[in-house]
Structure formats: structure tokens, C-alpha cells
C-alpha positions as CSV (number, residue, x, y, z in Angstrom):
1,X,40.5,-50.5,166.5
2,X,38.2,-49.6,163.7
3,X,38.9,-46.0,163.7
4,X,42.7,-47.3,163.9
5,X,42.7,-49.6,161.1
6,X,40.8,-46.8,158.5
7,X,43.3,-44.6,159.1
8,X,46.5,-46.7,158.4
9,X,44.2,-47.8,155.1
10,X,43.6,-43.8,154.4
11,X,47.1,-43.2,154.9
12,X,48.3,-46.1,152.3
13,X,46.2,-45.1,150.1
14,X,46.8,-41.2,150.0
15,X,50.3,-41.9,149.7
16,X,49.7,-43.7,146.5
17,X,47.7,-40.7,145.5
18,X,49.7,-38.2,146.3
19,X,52.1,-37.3,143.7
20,X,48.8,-37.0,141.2
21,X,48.2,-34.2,143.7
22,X,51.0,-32.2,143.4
23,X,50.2,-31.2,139.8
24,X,48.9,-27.6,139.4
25,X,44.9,-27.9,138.5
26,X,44.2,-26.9,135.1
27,X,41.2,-24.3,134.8
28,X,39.1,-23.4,132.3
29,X,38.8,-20.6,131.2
30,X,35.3,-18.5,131.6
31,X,33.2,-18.9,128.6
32,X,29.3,-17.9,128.0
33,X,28.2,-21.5,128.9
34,X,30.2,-21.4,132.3
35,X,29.6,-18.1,133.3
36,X,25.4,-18.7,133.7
37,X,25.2,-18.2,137.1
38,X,23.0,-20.9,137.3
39,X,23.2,-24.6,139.1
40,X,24.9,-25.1,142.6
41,X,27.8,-22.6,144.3
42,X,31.0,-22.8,143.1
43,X,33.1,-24.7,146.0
44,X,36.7,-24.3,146.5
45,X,38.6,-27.4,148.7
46,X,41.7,-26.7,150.7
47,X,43.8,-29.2,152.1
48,X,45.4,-29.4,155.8
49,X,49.2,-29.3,156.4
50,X,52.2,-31.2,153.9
51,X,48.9,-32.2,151.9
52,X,47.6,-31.4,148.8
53,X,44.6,-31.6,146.5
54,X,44.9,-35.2,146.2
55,X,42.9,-35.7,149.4
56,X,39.9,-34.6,147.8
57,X,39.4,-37.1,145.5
58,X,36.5,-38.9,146.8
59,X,34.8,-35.9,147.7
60,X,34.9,-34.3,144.9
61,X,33.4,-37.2,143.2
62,X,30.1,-37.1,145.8
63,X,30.0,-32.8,144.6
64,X,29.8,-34.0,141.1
65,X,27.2,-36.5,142.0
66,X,25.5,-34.0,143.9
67,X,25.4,-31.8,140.6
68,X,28.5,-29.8,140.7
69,X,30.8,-29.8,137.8
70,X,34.3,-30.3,136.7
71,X,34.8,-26.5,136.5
72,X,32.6,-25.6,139.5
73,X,34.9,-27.3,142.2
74,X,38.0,-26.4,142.4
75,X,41.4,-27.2,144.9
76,X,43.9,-24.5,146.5
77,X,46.8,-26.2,146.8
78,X,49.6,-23.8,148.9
79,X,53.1,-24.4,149.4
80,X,54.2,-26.5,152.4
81,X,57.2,-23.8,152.3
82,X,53.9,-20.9,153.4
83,X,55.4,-19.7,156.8
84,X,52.2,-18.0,157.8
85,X,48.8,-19.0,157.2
86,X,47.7,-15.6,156.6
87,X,49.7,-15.4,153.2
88,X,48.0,-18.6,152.3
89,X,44.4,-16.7,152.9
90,X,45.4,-13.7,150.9
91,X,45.9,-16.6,147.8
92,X,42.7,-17.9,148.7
93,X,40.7,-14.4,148.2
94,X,42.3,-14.1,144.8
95,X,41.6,-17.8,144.0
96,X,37.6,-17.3,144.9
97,X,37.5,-14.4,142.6
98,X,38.5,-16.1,139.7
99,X,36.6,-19.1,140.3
100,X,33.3,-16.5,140.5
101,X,34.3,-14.6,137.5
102,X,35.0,-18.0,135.7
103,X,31.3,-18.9,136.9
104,X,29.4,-16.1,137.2
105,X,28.5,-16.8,140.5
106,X,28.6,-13.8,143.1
107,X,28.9,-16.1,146.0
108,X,31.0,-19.9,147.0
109,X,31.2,-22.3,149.5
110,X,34.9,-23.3,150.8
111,X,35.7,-27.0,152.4
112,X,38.9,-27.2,154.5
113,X,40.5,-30.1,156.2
114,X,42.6,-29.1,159.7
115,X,45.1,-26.3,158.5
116,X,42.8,-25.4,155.4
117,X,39.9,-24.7,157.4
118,X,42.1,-22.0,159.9
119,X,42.9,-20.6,156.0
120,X,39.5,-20.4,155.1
121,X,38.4,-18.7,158.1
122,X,41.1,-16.0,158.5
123,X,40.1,-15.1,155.0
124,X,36.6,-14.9,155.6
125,X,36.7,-13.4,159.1
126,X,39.6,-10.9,158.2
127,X,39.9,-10.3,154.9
128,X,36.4,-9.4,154.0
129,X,35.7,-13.1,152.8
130,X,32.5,-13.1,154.2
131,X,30.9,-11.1,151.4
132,X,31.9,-13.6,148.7
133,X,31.3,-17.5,151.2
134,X,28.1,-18.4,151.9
135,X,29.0,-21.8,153.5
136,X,32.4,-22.8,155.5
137,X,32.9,-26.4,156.4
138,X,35.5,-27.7,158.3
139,X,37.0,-30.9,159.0
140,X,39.5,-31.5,162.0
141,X,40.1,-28.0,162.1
142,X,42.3,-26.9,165.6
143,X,40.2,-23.5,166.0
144,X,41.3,-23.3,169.7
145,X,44.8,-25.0,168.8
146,X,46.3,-28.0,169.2
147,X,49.2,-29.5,171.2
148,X,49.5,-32.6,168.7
149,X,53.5,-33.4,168.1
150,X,55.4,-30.5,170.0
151,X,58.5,-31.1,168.2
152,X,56.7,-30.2,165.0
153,X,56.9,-26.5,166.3
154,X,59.9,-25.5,164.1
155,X,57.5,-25.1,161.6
156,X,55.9,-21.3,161.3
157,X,52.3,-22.9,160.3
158,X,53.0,-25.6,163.3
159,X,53.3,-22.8,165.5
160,X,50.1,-20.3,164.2
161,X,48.3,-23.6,165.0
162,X,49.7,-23.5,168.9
163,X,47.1,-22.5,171.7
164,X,47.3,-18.9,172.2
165,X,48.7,-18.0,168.8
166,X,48.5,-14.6,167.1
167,X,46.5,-15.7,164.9
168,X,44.7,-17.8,166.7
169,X,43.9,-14.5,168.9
170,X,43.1,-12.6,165.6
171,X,40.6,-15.2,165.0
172,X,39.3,-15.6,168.1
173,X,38.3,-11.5,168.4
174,X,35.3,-9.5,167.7
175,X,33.6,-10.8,164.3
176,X,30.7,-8.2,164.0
177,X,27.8,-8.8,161.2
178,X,30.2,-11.3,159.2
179,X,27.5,-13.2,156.7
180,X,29.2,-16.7,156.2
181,X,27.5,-20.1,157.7
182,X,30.6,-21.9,159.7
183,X,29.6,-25.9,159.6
184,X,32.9,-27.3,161.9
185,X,32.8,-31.5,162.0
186,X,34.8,-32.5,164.6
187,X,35.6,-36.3,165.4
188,X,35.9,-37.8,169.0
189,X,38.3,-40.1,167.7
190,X,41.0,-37.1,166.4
191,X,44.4,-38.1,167.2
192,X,45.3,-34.9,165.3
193,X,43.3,-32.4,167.4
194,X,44.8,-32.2,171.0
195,X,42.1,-32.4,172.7
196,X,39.6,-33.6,170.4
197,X,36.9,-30.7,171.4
198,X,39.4,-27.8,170.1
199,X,37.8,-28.6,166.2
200,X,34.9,-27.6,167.7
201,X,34.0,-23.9,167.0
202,X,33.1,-21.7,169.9
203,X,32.5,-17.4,168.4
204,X,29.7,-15.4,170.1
205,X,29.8,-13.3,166.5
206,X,29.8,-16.2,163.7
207,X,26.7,-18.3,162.7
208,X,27.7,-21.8,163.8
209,X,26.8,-25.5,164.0
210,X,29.2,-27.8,165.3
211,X,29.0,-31.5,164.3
212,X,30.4,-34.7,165.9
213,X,31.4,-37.6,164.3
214,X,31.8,-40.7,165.8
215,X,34.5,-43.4,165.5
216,X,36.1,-41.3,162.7
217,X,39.8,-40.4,162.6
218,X,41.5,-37.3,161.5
219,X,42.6,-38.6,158.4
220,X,39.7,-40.3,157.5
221,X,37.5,-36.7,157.5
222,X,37.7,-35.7,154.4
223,X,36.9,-39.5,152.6
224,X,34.2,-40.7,154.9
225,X,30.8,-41.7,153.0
226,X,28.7,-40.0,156.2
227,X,31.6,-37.0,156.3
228,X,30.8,-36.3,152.7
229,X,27.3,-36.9,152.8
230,X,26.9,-34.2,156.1
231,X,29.2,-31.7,154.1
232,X,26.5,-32.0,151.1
233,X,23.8,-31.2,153.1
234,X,25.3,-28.1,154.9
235,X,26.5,-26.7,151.0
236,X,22.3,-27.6,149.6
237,X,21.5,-23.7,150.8
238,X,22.2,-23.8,154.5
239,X,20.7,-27.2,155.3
240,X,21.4,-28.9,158.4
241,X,24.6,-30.7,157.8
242,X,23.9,-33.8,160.8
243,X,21.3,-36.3,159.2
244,X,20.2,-37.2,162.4
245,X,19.8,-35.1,165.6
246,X,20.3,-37.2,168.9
247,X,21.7,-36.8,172.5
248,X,25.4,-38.3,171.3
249,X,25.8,-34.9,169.5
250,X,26.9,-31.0,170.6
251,X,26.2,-29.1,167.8
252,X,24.1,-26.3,169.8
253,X,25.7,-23.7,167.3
254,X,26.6,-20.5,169.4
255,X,26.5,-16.8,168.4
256,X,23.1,-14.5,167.3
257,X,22.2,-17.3,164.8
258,X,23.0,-20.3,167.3
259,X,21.9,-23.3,165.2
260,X,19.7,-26.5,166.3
261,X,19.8,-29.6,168.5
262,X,22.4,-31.8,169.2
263,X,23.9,-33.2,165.9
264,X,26.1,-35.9,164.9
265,X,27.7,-38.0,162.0
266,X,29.2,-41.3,161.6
């Protein structure tokens, strides 16, 4: 009832938000002072599906806290008209190389929320991303696919987000020697992700810890205090992104670099 009651006040409160999203971002432009090199990555936040930037808001507050500014963290909002997710990606690489040229950074991290975390991972795992992202999180992302709202399938991105999808098959295939850190939270309270375990992100190739959080809906990801406070901690150089390790959790990690212990959020 908890988890119930967050979301509905989530969902009245992005829909106020909302149209201040839809605005393109305005970027400054590189200058000697920005382009340093020095202080935290650069992070990029992608949104999930008929979103937009607006859902960052909070979080992007706790990275400025955290020491990132204005013009380190930026948001990829894509079209809700993008009929394949891969065209969405290819946006993405170009995005992530002007937001290192404007910072003189050679590397960023990327936070994506259900549909934006498939986009950030096709362009790391297929489009070379990997030498550019040191850190992927992802929130409610259906890595497996989901069968959430079956009517919703006359949408192309519905579909690429369908068990058994091409591109969920691209994804899925051999990920030799790719560098990135993939940090998946996944909530056992998703309504979104049918079932709840596909957010959870299963590659014998990719360096991974899965996360649980508890009680949390899928709306709710990316504005939860303990969500944020988790996806600060995996961005702060490849830390553990649970707080706490205990027996409620399954974030073995899997691949060459499995990761630690059982973690868990919320």
C-alpha cells in the first residue's frame, strides 16, 4: 500500500512537471574553465518510454550535491515518435561526445530509467560505447523483456522491449572485453517489469552487480532518496552501489568481473 500510494504521488507530481521537460536543454558551450578535465565524470540521464528529462529533477539535484555541476550533467531527451531504440543509441554516442569535448573528460557515466537504460546499453555494448562509459546504471530496465500491457505492442519501442526481440537478442549475444561497469537496480515491487526479476541483468561478458530494492515502485526509481543515494555510490569510481549487503539481496554480479555479496536498497 506504501509502494502504491508513492507511486500515484510520483505520477501527480511528474505530470505537473512534465511540460518543463519538454524544453530542449540548453548547453554551454566548451570554454577553458569547463574543459579542465578535472572534478567528477560527466553523467548523461536518459529517460524511459513517453518520458522526458523532467524525471530527473531530483536526481540531478543529489549529482550536484554530490559535486557535479550544471554543465557536467546532462539529459537525452529522444522523440517518443523513435521507432527503434537503436536510432535513439546512435543520438546518444553523438550526445556523449559533445558532452566530453565540452568537458574535457575522455570518459562518462550514463543513468537510464526502463527504456533509457536498453538505449544506453545497445550503445555501449554495440556501438563501441564502452570505450567512452565507465559506469551504466539502470533503473527498471526490462533487459530480458517485459510482458507489461500487451496492447501497447503497436508501438515499435513497445515491441524491441518484447521477450525475444531482435534487439533484445543483439543484446543478449557475445560481449567480448567491453570495459563499462553495468550497476542494474531492480525493484521487487515493479509493476512495470513483467516479472519483476527481468530488470535484473544476467551477461557471462559484462561486469555486473545487480541491486534490489525493496518496497519501491517503477515510477518511483529514479526519485527515491535510497535509489539516488545507491546510484551515487556506484558513479564515486566503481564503488559498491548497495549501502548495505544482507541476505534480502541478489546482486552476485555475473560475468569475469562478477561483483560482491548480496546487495540491496530501500
Amino acid at each position: 500500500m506504501k509502494a502504491a500510494a508513492l507511486e500515484l504521488a510520483v505520477l501527480a507530481g511528474h505530470l505537473v512537471l512534465y511540460p518543463s521537460g519538454l524544453i530542449t536543454e540548453r548547453r554551454r558551450p566548451a570554454t577553458a574553465a569547463t574543459a579542465a578535465a578535472s572534478g567528477p565524470r560527466p553523467v548523461i540521464l536518459l529517460h524511459g518510454f513517453v518520458d522526458n528529462r523532467s524525471v530527473f529533477v531530483l536526481l540531478r539535484r543529489a549529482l550536484a550535491r554530490d559535486g557535479r555541476s550544471r554543465d557536467r550533467v546532462d539529459s537525452l531527451n529522444y522523440s517518443p515518435l523513435t521507432d527503434d531504440l537503436r536510432t535513439a543509441a546512435e543520438l546518444l554516442a553523438r550526445r556523449v561526445e559533445e558532452l566530453l569535448e565540452r568537458t574535457g573528460h575522455t570518459e562518462a557515466d550514463l543513468v537510464g530509467h526502463s527504456l533509457g537504460g536498453l538505449i544506453a546499453r545497445y550503445y555501449v555494448q554495440r556501438l563501441g560505447g564502452d570505450a567512452r562509459v565507465r559506469t551504466l546504471v539502470m533503473l527498471g530496465t526490462p533487459h530480458s523483456g517485459t510482458t507489461f500491457v500487451p496492447l501497447a505492442d503497436a508501438h515499435p519501442l513497445v515491441r524491441q522491449m518484447r521477450p525475444g526481440s531482435e534487439v533484445l537478442r543483439e543484446l543478449a549475444g557475445p560481449a567480448p572485453g567491453c570495459r563499462t561497469r553495468f550497476v542494474s537496480f531492480w525493484s521487487d515491487l515493479d509493476e512495470v517489469m513483467v516479472p519483476v526479476q527481468t530488470a535484473r541483468l544476467d551477461h557471462p561478458d559484462l561486469l555486473v552487480e545487480n541491486v534490489r530494492v525493496s518496497g519501491v515502485g517503477h515510477l518511483a526509481l529514479p526519485v527515491h532518496p535510497a535509489v539516488a543515494a545507491g546510484i551515487l555510490r556506484a558513479l564515486s569510481d566503481g564503488g559498491p552501489a548497495a549501502g548495505a549487503q544482507n541476505g534480502d539481496g541478489d546482486g552476485r554480479g555475473h560475468g569475469p568481473h562478477a561483483g560482491p555479496g548480496a546487495a540491496s536498497v530501500a
